[in-house]
C-alpha positions, 0 to 999 in steps of 0.5 A, a space after each residue: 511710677 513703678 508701684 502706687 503708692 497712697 496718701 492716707 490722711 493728712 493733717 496740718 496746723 493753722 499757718 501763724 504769722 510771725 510777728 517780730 517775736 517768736 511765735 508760740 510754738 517751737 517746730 517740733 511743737 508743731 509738727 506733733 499737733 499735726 501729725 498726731 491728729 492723723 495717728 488718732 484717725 487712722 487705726 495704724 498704731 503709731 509704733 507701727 509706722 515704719 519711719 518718720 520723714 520731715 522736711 525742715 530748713 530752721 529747727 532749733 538748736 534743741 532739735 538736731 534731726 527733729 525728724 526722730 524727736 517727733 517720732 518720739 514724741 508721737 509715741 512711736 518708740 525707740 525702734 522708729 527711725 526718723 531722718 529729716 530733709 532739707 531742699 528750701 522751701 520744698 522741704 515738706 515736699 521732699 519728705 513726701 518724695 522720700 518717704 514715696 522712694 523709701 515705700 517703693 523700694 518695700 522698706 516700710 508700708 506705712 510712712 508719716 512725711 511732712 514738713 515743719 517750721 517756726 520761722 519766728 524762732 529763726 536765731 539771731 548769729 554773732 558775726 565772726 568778731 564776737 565769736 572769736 572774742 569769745 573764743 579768745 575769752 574761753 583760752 584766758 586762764 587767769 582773772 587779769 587775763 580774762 580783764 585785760 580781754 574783756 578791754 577787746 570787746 566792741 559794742 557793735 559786734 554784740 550790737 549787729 547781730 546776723 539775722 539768720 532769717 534773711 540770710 536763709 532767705 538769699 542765694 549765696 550764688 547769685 547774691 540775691 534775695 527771694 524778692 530781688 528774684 521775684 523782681 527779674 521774674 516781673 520785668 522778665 515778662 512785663 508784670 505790673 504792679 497792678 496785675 501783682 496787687 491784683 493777684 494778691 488781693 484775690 488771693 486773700 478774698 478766696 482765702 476768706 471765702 474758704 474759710 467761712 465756706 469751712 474748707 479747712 475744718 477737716 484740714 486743720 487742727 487747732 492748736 494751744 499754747 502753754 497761756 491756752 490760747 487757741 489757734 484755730 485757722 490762719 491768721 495771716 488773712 486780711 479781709 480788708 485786702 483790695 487792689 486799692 489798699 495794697 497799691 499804697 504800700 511801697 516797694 520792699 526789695 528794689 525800694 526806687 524802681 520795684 514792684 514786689 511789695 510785702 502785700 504782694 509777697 508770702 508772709 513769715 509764718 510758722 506751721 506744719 503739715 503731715 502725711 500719712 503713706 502707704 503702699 497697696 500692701 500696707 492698705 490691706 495689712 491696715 484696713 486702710 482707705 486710701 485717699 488719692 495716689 501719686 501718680 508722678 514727681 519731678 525736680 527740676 532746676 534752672 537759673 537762680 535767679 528766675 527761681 520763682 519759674 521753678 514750677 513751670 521747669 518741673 510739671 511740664 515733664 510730668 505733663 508730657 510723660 503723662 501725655 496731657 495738656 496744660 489743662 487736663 489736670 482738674 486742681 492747680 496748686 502752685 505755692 505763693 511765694 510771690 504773686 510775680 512768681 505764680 503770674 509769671 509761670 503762667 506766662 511762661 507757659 503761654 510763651 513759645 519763645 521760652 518753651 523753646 529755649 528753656 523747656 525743649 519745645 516746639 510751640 507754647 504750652 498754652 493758657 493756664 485756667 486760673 479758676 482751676 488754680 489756687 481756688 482757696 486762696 494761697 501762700 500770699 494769704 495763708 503764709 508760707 512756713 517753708 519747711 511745710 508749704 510743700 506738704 500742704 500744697 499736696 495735702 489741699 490738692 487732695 482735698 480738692 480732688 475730693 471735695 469736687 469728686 475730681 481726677 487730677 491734680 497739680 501741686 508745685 511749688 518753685 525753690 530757692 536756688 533756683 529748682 522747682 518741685 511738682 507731683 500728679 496726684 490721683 484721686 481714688 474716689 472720684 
């Protein structure tokens, strides 16, 4: 990369499952706790950053470019810009990315970028008959007008409301949701049932073990709601979780013949992560210590359909420019959007004929070692608030670096409609 560019601190909230109501805490809620945290530890004052960049699929009606909302609401002041990005379930890591190119290009020195999402509070619509009621309502002038129209008004349409939710969860090219994906990928490269419910039983195992270990107490801060109740870590684990307990559970999108279940699936789940960015300029202007470098990104796209292969599309690029093996990085994190998604990946990348054919190689890019990858568990467990997943994917891979005092690290993660994302970070201290 032209210049380097430092990760400075990081932040994030507890990721909370949805729970079939909205959840506590608006977005831009959300995004304040985590990223105020950072501006108390570091001595920048929130009036000197230079923007505020926030990947976000849902916000709310109320918080159009919420980017600048939380640049306000941080204190940062009326001369703060702010501007959010959107790229699915990579939001959070196109913020980074953003704030990255907006560093190297010398327009600012130090940066907040992360990502936020209230999935709970994703709106229910009108379908398009009750809005043209209502729009027939607002033209009548008189009272029996406004009667007579009333008369026009059918009770399914106010009955069958759309749910935003599940439409922002589907391909509108291919006509398929995330899970139905998550399916081809399975049947793309032989994944039982079993191997799935597996994966997604060790990943609720790690989890726990992070958290008793006390891995996020730097990582997390705990937030409260107006009633003052506390969240203080992710709540989506099940400690109960076994290969024996989730292979009750039936299949979700493909109900006859599937095997991707909602145990073995990410959860809905509201949450947000920061980061603080610098250039080398801004370090010294700020006396600050720089944790870990970026040292590459790549996007990458691919069939829609397969999208959950998105992170094999885009770390291999990373990994030949920078002429390393499949295993030289010491920390793997690829986001859990489905356990059949992450499986597949690392069959991919074991499989010459689809290194072949889809990634412009020669030979197999070889065996994945899982101890390096996920190690605290991830999105099958923690949740994965789409607009955030991105950020706290880089912001664990830092934290792991740290916490082994290693070199490398991988943080991917695959996106609906059919891309995938993926940086190479540097530790500075190790």
């Amino acid at each position: 990369m032209s210049k380097p560019i430092y990760i400075i601190d990081a932040n994030r909230t507890p990721f909370l499952k949805a729970r079939g109501k909205p959840g506590p805490f608006a977005a831009a809620d959300l995004a304040v706790y985590a990223a105020r945290e950072i501006l108390a530890r570091q001595p920048v004052k929130a009036e000197e950053i230079g923007e505020v960049v926030t990947g976000c699929m849902i916000p709310s009606p109320d918080e159009a470019n919420i980017a600048r909302i939380i640049g306000l609401r941080l204190g940062c002041g009326d001369k703060v810009p702010g501007y959010t990005v959107q790229r699915n379930c990579a939001s959070g890591m196109q913020a980074i990315d953003s704030a990255y190119k907006d560093l190297t290009l010398g327009r600012h020195d130090v940066v907040l970028a992360g990502g936020t999402e209230a999935m709970s509070r994703a709106p229910l619509l009108y379908n398009d008959k009750m809005v043209l009621w209502f729009a027939g309502m607002m033209r009548c002038k008189t009272m029996g007008q406004r009667l007579k129209h009333f008369t026009k008004m059918r009770p399914q349409w106010v009955f069958s409301p759309i749910i935003s939710l599940l439409h922002g969860l589907s391909d509108p090219i291919s006509g398929l949701s995330m899970g139905q994906t998550a399916e081809i990928v399975a049947d793309h490269f032989g994944i039982s049932r079993q191997e799935m419910d597996a994966f997604s039983a060790r990943s609720h195992a790690r989890l726990a073990k992070a958290i008793d270990d006390g891995v996020f107490e730097k990582e997390i801060t705990a937030i409260f709601d107006q009633a003052g109740n506390v969240y203080s870590e992710d709540d989506g684990l099940r400690r109960d979780s076994t290969e024996d307990n989730l292979k009750k559970l039936k299949p979700f999108f493909d109900k006859q013949f599937g095997k991707v279940t909602a145990a073995n699936s990410s959860q809905v789940t509201d949450g947000a992560c920061f980061l603080m960015l610098a250039t080398e300029e801004g370090v010294k202007k700020h006396g600050l210590k720089p944790m870990a470098v970026i040292r590459d990104i790549e996007w990458a796209a691919l069939n829609p359909d397969e999208m959950g292969l998105g992170p094999v599309h885009a770390v291999t690029p990373i990994l030949k420019r920078q002429g390393l093996d499949l295993n030289a990085p010491d920390v793997w994190e690829i986001n859990e959007a489905f356990a059949s998604q992450v499986l597949g990946c690392i069959r991919a990348w074991n499989d010459a004929n689809y290194c072949k054919k889809f990634l412009g190689l020669d030979h197999a890019m070889g065996l994945l070692d899982e101890n390096k990858l996920n190690i605290d568990g991830g999105a099958v467990a923690q949740g994965h608030p789409v607009g955030a997943s991105g950020a706290r994917i880089v912001q664990h891979t830092v934290n792991i670096l740290k916490r082994k005092n290693a070199k490398l690290g991988i943080a991917s993660i695959c996106i609906g409609g059919g891309q995938g994302g993926a940086m190479l970070i540097e530790n500075v201290e190790g």
